[in-house]
C-alpha positions in Angstrom: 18.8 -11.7 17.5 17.5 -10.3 20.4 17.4 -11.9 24.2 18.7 -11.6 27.6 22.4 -11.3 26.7 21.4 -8.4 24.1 24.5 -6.4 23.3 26.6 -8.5 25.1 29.7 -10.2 23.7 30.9 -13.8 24.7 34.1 -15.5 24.1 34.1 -19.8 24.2 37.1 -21.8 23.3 36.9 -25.1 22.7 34.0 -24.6 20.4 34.5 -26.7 17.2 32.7 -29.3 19.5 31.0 -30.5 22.3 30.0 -28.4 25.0 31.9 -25.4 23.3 29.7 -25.2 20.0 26.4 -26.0 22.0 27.4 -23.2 24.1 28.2 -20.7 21.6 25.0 -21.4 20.0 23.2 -21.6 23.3 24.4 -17.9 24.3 24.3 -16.6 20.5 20.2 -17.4 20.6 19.7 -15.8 24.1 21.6 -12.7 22.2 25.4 -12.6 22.7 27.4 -11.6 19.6 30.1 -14.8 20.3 33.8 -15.1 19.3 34.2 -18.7 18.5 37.5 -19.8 19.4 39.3 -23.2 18.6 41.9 -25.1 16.4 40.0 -26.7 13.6 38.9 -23.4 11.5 36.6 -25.3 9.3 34.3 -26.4 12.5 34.5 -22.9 13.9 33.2 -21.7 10.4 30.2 -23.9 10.1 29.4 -22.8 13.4 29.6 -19.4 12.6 26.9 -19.9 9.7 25.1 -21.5 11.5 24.6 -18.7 14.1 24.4 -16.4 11.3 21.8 -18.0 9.8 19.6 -18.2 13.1 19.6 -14.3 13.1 22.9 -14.0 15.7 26.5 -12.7 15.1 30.0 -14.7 15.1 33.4 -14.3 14.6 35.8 -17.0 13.7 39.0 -16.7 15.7 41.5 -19.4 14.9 44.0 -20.1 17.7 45.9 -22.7 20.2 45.1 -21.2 23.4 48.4 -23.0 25.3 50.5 -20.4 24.6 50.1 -17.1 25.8 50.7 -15.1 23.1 48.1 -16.7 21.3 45.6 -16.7 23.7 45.5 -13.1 24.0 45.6 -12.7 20.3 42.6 -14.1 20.5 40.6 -12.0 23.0 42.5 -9.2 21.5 40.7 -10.0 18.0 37.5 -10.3 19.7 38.0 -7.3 21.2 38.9 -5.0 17.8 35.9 -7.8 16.3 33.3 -7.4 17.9 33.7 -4.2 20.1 34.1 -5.7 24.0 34.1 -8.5 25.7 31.4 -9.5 28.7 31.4 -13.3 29.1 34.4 -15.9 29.1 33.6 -19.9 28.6 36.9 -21.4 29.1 35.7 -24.2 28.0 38.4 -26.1 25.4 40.0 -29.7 27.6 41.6 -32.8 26.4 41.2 -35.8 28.7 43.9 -39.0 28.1 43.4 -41.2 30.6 45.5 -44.5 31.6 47.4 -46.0 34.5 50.2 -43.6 36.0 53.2 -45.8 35.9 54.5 -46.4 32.7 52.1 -43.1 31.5 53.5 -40.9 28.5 54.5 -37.8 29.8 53.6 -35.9 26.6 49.7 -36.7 27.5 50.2 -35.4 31.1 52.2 -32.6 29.7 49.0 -32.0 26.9 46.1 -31.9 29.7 48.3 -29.6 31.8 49.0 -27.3 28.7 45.1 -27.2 27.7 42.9 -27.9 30.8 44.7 -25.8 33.0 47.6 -23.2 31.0 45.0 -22.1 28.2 42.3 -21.6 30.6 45.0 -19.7 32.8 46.3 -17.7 29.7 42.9 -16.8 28.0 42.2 -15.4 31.7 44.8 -13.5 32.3 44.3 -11.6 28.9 40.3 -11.3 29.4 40.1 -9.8 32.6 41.2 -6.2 31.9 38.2 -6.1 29.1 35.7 -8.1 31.8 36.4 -5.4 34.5 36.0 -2.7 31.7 32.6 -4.5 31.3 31.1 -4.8 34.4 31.6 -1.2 35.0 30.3 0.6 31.7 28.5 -2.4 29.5 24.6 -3.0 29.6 24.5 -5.1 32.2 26.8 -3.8 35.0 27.9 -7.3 35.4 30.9 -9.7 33.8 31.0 -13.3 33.4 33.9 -15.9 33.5 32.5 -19.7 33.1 35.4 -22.2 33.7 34.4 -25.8 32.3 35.9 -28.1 35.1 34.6 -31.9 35.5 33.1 -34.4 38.2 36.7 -35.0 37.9 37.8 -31.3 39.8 36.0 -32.6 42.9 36.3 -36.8 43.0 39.4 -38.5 42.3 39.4 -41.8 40.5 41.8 -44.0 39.7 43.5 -44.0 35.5 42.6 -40.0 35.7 45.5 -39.3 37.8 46.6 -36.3 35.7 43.4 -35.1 34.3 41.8 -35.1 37.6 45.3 -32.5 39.0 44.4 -30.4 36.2 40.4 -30.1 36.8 41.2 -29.6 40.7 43.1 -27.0 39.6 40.3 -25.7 37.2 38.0 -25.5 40.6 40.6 -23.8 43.2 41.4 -21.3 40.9 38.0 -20.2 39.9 37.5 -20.1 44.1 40.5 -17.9 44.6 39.8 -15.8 41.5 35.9 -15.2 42.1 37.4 -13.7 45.6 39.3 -11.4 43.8 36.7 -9.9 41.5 33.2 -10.2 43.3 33.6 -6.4 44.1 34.3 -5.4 41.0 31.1 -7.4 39.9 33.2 -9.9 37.8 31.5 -13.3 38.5 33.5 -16.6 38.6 31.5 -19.7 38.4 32.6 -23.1 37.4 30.5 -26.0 35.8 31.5 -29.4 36.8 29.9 -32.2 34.2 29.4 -35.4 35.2 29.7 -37.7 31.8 29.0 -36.2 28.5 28.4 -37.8 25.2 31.2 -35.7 23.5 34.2 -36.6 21.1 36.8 -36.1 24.5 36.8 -39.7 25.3 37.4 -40.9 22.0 41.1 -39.5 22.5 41.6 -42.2 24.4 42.9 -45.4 23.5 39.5 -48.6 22.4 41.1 -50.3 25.9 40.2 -47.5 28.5 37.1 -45.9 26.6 35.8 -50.1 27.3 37.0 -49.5 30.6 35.0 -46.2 30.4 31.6 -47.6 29.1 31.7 -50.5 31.6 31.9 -48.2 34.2 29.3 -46.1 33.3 27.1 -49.4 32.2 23.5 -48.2 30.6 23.8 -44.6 32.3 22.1 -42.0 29.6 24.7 -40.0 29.4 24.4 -35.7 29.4 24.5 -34.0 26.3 26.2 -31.3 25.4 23.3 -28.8 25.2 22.6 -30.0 28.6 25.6 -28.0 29.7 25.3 -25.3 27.0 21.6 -24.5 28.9 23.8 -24.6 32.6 26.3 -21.9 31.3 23.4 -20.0 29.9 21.1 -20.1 33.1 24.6 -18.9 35.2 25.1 -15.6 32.7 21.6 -15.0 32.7 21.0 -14.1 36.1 20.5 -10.7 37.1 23.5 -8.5 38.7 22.9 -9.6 42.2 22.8 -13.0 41.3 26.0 -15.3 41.7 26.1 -18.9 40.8 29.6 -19.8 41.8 29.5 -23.5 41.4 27.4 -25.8 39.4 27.5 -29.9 39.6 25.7 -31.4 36.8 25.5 -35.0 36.5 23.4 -38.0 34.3 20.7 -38.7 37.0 21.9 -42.1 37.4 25.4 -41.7 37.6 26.9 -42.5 41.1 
């Protein structure tokens, strides 16, 4: 398969669903090889085929990005896999939303460990490879795409904890796109506004009718539509920087 991102490699966690399979596809047909990274191996392999089949190249990589150790087992496998690494989607998130008081602190303790640790953990381990990237690969340029949320720049109210950890997505993705522009590492982060994925059906029936009430007969974003964001970001040429990137349903206020 042939295409922009030709003999490029890409990394997305998350990616037995949602935005994280769309985007593995999504960069696998504009030419990345792509390690797909995630805890349900059975998804990841389907997804693999499925590349496969349409002419691109996958590897399965099996892992629970919260801890470290894992985490940079599996950009280390990617790595010895697939040869290099070039493009980062920190993309896998849990959202369990609620009222504060009386919260379990196991959820807050969940979102904290995979919104904000495992994207924090993958990073740390990728960056060495990134830099290495962006100064001998094809493109002279490196890419790190942090999924944040609507939620990393508004606060509402029963996504308390989820919205700490998406904040903290944004203001590290700030502080670390300052550290790397001049290496030509680029840092951008994609904030969706609501997308018709599996996350809110982690939630209890109670707050995902809270969820659909407030939302009413908005046609909700698709996953694809965010797969085609992160592609447009890692598509552009060296010069090019797309640091930030708000994309919401057009009728959601």
């Amino acid at each position: 398969m042939t295409g922009r991102l030709g003999g490029t490699v890409a990394l997305v966690t998350g990616a037995s669903s949602g935005i994280g399979h769309a985007t593995a596809l999504e960069l696998a047909r504009q030419g990345a090889a792509v390690a797909v990274v995630g805890r349900r191996e059975d998804r990841l392999t389907d997804l693999a085929a499925q590349i496969t089949k349409e002419g691109g190249s996958a590897l399965v990589v099996p892992a629970d990005i919260t801890t470290s150790q894992a985490a940079a087992e599996a950009v280390a496998r990617t790595v010895d896999g697939l040869g290099r690494l070039d493009i980062l989607v920190n993309n896998a998130g849990l959202m369990l939303l609620g009222p504060t008081p009386g919260a379990d602190q196991n959820d807050w303790q969940r979102m904290i460990d995979i919104n904000l640790m495992g994207l924090l953990h993958t990073t740390h381990a990728a960056v060495p490879h990134l830099v290495k990237a962006a100064t001998d690969g094809p493109r002279q340029v490196a890419d790190i795409i942090n999924i944040s949320s609507l939620n990393g720049r508004n606060a509402y109210a029963m996504m308390a904890v989820y919205t700490a950890t998406k904040f903290g997505v944004t203001g590290f993705s700030e502080a670390l796109r300052q550290e790397l522009a001049k290496r030509h590492v680029r840092v951008s982060v994609v904030e969706p506004g609501s997308v018709d994925t599996e996350l809110r059906t982690h939630n209890s029936d109670a707050v995902q009718q809270l969820l659909n009430a407030g939302l009413g007969n908005v046609e909700r974003l698709q996953s694809e539509d965010i797969a085609e964001a992160v592609g447009y970001i890692v598509s552009r040429p060296r010069h090019v920087a797309v640091n930030e990137l708000l994309v919401r349903p057009t009728e959601q206020v």
